[in-house]
C-alpha positions as CSV (number, residue, x, y, z in Angstrom):
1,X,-183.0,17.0,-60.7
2,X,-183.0,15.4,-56.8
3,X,-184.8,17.2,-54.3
4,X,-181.3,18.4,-52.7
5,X,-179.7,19.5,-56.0
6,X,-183.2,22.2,-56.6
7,X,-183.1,22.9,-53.1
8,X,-179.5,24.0,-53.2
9,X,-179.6,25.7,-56.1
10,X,-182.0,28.5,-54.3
11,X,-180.6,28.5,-50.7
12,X,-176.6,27.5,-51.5
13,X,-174.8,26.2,-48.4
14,X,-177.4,27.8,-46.3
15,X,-178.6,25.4,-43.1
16,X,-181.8,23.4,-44.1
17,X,-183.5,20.3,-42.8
18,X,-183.0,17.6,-44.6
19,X,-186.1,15.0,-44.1
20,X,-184.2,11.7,-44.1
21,X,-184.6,7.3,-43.2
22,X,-182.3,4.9,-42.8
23,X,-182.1,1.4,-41.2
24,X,-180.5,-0.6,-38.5
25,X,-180.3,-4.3,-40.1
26,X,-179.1,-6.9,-37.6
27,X,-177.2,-10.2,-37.9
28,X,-178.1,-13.7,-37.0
29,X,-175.1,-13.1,-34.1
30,X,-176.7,-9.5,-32.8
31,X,-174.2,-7.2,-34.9
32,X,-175.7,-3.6,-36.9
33,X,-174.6,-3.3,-39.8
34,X,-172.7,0.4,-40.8
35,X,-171.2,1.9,-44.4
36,X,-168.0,3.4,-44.0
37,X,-169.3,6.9,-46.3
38,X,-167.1,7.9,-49.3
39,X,-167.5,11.6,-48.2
40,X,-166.0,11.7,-45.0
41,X,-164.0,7.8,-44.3
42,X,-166.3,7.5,-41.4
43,X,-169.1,5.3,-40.2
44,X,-172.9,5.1,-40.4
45,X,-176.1,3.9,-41.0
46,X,-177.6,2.6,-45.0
47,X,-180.1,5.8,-45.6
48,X,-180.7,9.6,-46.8
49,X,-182.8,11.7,-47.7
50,X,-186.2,11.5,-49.0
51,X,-187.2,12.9,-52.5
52,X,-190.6,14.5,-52.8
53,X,-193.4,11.8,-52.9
54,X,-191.7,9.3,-50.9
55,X,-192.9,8.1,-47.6
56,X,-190.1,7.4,-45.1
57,X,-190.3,4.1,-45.1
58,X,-190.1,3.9,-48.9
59,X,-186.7,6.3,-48.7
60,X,-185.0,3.9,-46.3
61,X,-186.0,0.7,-48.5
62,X,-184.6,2.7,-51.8
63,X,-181.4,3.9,-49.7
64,X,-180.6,0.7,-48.0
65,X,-180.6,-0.9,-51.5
66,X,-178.3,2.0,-53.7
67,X,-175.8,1.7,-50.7
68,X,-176.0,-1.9,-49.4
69,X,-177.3,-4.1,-52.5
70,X,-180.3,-5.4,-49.9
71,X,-183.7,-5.4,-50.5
72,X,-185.5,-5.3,-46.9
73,X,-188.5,-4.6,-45.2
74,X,-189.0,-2.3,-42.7
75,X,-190.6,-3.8,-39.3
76,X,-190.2,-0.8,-37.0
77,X,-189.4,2.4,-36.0
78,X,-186.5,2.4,-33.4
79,X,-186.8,6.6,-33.6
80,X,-186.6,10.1,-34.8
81,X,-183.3,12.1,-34.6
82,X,-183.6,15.6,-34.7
83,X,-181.7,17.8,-32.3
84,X,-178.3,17.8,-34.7
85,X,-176.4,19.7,-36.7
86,X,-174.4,18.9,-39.5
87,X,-171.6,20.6,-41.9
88,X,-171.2,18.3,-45.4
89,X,-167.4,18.3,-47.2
90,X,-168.7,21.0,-49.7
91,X,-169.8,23.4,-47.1
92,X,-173.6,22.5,-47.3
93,X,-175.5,22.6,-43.3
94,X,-178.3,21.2,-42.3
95,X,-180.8,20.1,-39.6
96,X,-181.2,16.2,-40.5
97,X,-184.3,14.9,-39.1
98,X,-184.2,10.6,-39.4
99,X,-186.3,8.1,-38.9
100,X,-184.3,5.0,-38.1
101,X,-186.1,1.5,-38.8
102,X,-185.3,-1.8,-37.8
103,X,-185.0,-3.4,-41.2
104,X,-185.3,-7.5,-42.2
105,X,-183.2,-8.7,-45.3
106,X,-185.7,-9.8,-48.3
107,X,-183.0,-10.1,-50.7
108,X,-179.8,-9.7,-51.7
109,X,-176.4,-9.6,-51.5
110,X,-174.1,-6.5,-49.9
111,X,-172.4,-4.6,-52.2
112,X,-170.7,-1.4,-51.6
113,X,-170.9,1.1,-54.6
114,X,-167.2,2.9,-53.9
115,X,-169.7,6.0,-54.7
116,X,-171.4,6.6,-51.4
117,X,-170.2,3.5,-49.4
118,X,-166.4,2.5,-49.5
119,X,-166.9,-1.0,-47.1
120,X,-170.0,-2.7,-45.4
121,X,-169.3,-4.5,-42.3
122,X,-171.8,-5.5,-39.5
123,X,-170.1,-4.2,-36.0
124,X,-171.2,-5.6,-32.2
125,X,-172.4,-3.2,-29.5
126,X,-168.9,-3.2,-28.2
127,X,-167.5,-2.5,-31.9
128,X,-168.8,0.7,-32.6
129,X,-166.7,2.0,-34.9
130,X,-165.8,6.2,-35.9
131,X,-168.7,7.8,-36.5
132,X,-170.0,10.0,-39.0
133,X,-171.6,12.0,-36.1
134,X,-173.2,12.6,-33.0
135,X,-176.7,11.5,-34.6
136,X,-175.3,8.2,-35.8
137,X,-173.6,7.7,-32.5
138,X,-176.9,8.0,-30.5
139,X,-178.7,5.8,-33.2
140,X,-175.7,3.6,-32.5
141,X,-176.5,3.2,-29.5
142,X,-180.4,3.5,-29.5
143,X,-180.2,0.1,-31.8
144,X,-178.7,-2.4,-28.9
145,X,-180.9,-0.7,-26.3
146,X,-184.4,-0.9,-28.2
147,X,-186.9,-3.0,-26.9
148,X,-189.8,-1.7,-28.6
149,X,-190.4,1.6,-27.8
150,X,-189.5,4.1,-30.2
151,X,-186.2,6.3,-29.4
152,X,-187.1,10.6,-29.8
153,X,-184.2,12.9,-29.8
């Protein structure tokens, strides 16, 4: 049983945090790429949440390859998200708190699963596509304006 599915089955739709990483990769022409998410038809960053024992970095690298096929490496932090909200499909809420990595591509080839991700598609900073929400936007956004310092919100 995942960390979520135990959680769940004590606290229901209840809000929680969810303690999750994901990763901004970047293109040779300066594009980020998004999954458009099976649950909602909207856009977002490769990631999730962690399961007990991980380390964030190791839950973006294990997320970014179920939903993109790519094996990276994780070379910084752009920032931590944590002033959301969020309502899932099934009536689950949550406080997601992210850590968002600028990732390098080690291996692979982009797949999308039709599970979680419908379509993988790397997007410019005039491109950004519909969001899955206000979090992704700002990490959107956060990813053509980092120069280094990490993003807190």
């Amino acid at each position: 049983m995942d960390y979520i599915t135990f959680i769940r089955s004590k606290v229901g739709h209840d809000e929680i945090f969810l303690n999750c990483s994901g990763g901004a990769i970047i293109d040779d022409k300066g594009r980020v790429l998004l999954g458009r998410r099976a649950d909602r038809n909207t856009w977002g960053f490769p990631g999730g949440v962690m399961e007990l024992g991980e380390t964030l970095i190791e839950a973006a690298k294990r997320e970014i390859l179920e939903e993109t096929g790519l094996e990276v490496e994780a070379e910084k932090l752009i920032g931590i998200y944590s002033g959301y909200h969020d309502a899932f499909p099934n009536g689950d809420t949550a406080q997601p708190v992210t850590a968002l990595f600028l990732c390098k591509i080690k291996l692979g080839m982009l797949i999308a699963d039709n599970t979680e991700t419908l379509e993988l598609k790397f997007f410019g900073k005039d491109e950004m596509p519909q969001m899955v929400n206000q979090q992704h936007i700002d990490m959107f956004h956060d990813v053509f304006a980092f120069c280094g310092a990490p993003f807190i919100r």
